[in-house]
TIRO-2110 file (N, C-alpha, C; in Angstrom, 1 decimal):
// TIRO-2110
45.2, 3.2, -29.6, N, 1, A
43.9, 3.6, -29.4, CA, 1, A
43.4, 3.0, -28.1, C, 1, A
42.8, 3.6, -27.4, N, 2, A
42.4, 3.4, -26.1, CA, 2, A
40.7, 4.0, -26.1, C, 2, A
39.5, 2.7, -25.3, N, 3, A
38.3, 2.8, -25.8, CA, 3, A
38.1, 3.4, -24.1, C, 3, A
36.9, 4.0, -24.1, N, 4, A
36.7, 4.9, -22.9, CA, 4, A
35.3, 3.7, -22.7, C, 4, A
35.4, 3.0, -21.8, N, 5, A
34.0, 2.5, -21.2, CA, 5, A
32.9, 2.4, -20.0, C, 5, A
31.8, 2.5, -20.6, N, 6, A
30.6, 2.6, -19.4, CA, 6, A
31.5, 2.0, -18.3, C, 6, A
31.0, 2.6, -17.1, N, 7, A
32.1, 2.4, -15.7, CA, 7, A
30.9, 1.0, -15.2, C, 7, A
31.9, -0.4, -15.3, N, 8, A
31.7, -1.5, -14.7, CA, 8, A
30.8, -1.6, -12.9, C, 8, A
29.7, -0.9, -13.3, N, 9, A
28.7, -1.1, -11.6, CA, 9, A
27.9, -1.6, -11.6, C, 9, A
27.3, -1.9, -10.6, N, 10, A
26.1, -2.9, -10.9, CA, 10, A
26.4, -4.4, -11.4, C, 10, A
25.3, -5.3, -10.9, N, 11, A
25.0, -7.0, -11.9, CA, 11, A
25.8, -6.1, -13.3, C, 11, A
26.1, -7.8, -13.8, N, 12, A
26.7, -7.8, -15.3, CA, 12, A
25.9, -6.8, -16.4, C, 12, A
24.2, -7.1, -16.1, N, 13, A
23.3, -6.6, -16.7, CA, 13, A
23.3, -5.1, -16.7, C, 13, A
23.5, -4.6, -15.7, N, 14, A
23.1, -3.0, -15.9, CA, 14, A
23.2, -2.2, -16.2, C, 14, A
22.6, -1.3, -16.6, N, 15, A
22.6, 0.0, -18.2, CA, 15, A
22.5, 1.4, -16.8, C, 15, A
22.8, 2.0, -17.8, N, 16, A
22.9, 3.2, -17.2, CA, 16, A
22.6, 4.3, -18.2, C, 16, A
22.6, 5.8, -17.6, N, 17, A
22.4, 7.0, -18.7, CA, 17, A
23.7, 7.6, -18.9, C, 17, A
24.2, 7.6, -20.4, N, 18, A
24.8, 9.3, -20.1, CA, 18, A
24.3, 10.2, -20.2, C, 18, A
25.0, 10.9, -19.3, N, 19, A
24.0, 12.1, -18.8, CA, 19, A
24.4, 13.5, -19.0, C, 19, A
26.1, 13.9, -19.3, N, 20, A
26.7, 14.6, -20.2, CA, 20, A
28.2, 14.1, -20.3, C, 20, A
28.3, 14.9, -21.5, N, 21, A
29.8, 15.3, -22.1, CA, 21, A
30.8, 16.2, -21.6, C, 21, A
31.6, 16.7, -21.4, N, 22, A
32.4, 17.7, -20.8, CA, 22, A
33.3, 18.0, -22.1, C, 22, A
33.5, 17.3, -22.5, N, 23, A
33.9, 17.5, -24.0, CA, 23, A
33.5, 17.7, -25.6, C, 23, A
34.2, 17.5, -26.2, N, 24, A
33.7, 18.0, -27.6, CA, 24, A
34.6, 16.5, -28.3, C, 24, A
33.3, 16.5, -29.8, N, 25, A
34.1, 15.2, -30.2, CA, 25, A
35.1, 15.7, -30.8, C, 25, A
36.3, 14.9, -31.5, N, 26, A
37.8, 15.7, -31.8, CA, 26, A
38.7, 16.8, -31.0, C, 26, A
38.0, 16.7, -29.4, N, 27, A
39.4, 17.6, -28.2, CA, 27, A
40.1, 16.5, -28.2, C, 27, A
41.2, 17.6, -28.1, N, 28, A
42.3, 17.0, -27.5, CA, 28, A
42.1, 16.9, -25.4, C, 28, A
42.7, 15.2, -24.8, N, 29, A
41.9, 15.4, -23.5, CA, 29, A
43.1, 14.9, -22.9, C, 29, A
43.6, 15.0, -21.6, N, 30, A
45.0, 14.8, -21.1, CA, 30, A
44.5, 13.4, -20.4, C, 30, A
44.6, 12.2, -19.7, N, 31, A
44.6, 11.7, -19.0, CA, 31, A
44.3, 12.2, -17.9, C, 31, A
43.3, 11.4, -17.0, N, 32, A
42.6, 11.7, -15.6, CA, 32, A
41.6, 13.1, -15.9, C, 32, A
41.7, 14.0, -17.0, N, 33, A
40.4, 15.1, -17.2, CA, 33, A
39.1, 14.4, -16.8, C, 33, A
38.6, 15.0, -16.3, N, 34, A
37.1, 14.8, -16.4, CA, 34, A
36.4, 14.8, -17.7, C, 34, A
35.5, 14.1, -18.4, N, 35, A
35.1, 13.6, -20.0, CA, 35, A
33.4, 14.0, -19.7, C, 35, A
33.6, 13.1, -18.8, N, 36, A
31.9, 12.7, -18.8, CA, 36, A
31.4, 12.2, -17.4, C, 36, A
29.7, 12.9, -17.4, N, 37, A
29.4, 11.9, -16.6, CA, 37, A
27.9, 11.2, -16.4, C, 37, A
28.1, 9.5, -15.8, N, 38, A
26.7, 8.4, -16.3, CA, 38, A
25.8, 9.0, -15.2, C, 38, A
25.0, 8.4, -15.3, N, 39, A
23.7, 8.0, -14.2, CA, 39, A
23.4, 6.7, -14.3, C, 39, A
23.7, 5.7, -13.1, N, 40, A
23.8, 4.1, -13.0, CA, 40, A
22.7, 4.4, -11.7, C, 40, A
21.7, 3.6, -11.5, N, 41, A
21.0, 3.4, -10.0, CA, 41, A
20.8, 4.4, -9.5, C, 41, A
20.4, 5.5, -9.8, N, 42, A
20.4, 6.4, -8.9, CA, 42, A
21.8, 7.4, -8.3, C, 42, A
22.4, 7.3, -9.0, N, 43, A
23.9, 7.3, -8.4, CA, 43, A
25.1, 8.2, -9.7, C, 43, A
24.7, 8.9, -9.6, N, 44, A
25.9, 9.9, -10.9, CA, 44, A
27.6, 10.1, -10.7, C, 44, A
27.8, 9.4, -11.3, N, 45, A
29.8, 8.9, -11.8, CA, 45, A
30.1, 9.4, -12.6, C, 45, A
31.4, 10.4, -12.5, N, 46, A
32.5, 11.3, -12.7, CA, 46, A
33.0, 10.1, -14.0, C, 46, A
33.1, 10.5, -15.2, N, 47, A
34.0, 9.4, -16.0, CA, 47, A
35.4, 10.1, -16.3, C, 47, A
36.8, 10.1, -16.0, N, 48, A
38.0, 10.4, -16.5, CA, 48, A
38.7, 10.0, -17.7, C, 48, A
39.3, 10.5, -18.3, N, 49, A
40.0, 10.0, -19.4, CA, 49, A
41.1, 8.7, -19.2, C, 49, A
41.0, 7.7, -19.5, N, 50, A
42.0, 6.6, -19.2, CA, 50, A
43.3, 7.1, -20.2, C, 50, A
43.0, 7.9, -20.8, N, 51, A
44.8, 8.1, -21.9, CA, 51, A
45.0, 9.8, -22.3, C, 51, A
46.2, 10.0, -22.7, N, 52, A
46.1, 11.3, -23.6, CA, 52, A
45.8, 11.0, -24.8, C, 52, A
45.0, 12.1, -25.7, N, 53, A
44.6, 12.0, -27.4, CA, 53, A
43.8, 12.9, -27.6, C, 53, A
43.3, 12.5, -28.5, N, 54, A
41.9, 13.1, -29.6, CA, 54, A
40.7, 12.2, -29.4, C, 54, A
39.7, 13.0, -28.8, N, 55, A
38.5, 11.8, -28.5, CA, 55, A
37.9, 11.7, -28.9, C, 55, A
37.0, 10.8, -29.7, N, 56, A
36.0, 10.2, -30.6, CA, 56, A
34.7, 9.9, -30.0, C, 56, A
33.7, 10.5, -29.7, N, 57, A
32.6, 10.3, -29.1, CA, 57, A
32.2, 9.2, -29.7, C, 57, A
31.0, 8.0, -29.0, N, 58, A
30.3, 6.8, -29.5, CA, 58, A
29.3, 6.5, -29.3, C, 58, A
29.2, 7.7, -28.2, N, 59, A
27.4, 8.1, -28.0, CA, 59, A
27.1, 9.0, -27.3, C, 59, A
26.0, 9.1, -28.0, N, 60, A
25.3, 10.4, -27.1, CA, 60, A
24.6, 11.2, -25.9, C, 60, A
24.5, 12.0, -25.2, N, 61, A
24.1, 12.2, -24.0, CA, 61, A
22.5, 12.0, -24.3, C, 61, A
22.6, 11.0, -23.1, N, 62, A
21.0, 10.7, -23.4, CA, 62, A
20.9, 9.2, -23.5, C, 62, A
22.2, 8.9, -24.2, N, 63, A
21.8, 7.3, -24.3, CA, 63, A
21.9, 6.6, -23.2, C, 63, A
21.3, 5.4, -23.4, N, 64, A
21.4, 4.3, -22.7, CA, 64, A
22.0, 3.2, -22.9, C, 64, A
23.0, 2.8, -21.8, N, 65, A
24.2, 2.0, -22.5, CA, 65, A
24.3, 0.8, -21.4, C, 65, A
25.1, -0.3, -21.3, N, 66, A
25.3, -1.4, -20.3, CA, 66, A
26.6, -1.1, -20.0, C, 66, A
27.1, -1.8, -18.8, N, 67, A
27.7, -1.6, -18.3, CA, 67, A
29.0, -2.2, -19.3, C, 67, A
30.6, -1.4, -19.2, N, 68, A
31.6, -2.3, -20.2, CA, 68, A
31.4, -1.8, -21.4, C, 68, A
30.3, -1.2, -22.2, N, 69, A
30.3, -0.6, -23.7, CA, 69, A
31.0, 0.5, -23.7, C, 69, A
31.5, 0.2, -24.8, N, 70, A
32.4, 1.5, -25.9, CA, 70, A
31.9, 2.8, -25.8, C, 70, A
32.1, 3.5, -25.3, N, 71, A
31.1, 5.0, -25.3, CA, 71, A
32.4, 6.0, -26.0, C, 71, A
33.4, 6.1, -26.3, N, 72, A
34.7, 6.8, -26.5, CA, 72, A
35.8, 5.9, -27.3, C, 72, A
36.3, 6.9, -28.2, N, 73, A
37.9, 5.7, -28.5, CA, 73, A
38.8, 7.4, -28.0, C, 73, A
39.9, 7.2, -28.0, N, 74, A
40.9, 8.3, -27.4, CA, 74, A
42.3, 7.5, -29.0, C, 74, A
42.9, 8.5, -29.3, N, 75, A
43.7, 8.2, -30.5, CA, 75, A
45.2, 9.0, -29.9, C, 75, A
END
């Protein structure tokens, strides 16, 4: 299992939005696809899949998350 995390920017502190999905929970996603993507500072980042699998969404578009949290597991 491999966890898909908020992309490490900003102080240790900083949260960011997701801002969408590109996927569906339970796709199947290849490595390096495009998944998702945050909103950190002003600044909107592309999130890729770090593995091949079955993706398990962990939150929602819209949430607000810190930087380093679990947003995905990949199976």
């Amino acid at each position: 299992m491999t966890d898909v995390l908020f992309p490490p920017v900003g102080d240790a502190d900083a949260e960011g939005v997701l801002a969408t999905w590109f996927v569906h929970d339970g796709e199947r996603v290849n490595e390096g696809a495009l998944i998702a993507e945050v909103a950190v500072d002003k600044v909107d980042l592309e999130l890729t899949a770090p593995a091949t699998g079955v993706i398990h969404l962990l939150a929602g578009e819209g949430d607000v998350r810190r930087r380093g949290a679990v947003i995905a597991r990949i199976e």
